[in-house]
C-alpha positions in Angstrom: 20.7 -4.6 -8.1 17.5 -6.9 -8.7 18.1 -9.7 -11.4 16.3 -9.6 -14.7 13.1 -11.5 -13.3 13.3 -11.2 -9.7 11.0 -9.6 -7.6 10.9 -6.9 -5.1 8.5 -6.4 -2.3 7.9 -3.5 -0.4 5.4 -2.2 2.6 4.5 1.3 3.3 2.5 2.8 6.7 -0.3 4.7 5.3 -2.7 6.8 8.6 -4.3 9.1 6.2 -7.4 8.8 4.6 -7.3 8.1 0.7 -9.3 10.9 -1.5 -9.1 10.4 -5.0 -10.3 13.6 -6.2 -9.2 13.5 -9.0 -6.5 10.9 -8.5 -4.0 10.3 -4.9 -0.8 8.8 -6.3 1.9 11.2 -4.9 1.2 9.7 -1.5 1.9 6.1 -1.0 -1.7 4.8 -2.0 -1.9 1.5 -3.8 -2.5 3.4 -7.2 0.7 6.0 -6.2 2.9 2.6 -5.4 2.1 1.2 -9.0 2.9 4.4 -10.5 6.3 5.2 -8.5 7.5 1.7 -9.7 6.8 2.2 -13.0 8.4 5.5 -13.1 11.6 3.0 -11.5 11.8 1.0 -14.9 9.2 -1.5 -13.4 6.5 -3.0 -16.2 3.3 -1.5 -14.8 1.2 -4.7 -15.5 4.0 -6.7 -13.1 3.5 -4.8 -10.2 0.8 -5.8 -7.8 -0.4 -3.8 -4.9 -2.7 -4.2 -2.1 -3.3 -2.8 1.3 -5.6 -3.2 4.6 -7.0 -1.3 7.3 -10.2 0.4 8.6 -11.6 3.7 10.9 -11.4 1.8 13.7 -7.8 0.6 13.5 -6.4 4.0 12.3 -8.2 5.6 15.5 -6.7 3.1 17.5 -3.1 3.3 16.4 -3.8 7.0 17.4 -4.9 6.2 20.7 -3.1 3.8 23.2 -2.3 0.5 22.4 -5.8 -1.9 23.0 -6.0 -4.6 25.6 -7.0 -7.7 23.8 -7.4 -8.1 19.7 -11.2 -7.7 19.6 -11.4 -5.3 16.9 -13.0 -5.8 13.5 -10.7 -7.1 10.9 -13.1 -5.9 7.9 -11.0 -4.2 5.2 -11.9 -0.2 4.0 -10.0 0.6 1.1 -10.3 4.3 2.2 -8.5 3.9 5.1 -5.5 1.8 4.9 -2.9 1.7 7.9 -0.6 -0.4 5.2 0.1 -0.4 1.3 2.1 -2.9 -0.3 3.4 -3.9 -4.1 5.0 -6.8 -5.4 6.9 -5.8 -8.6 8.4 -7.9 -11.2 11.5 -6.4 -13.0 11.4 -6.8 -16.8 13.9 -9.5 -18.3 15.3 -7.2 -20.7 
């Protein structure tokens, strides 16, 4: 359904914490996105991923919602409450 050299973006809610022993790529970790795509027919080395969170934002999204946005916006890769990729399909 995607064009030869359009794009499709996708974003994933991720609670759990990442453990890359030896790899995580059946869950949707950043490195599990690339590979899933790929697997699709996307060219690995279009497809971008990222993703944000951190302890304290995974703890509260467990808890009740906070009053106020006070909380620390620093990123820890081993604890992303989103994953994202931004894949390229080929233009063959």
């Amino acid at each position: 359904m995607l064009k030869p050299g359009g794009y499709f973006l996708v974003t994933t809610p991720f609670l759990v914490r990442v453990h890359n022993i030896p790899v995580d790529c059946s869950r949707w970790t950043e490195l599990g996105m690339k590979h899933f795509l790929a697997e699709c027919g996307f060219p690995i080395n279009e497809i971008t991923t990222g993703s944000w969170g951190n302890r304290r934002a995974v703890i509260g999204n467990l808890r009740r919602f906070p009053k106020g946005f006070y909380r620390s916006l620093k990123n820890e890769s081993n604890y992303p409450l989103t994953v994202w990729a931004l894949a390229k399909k080929g233009t063959e």
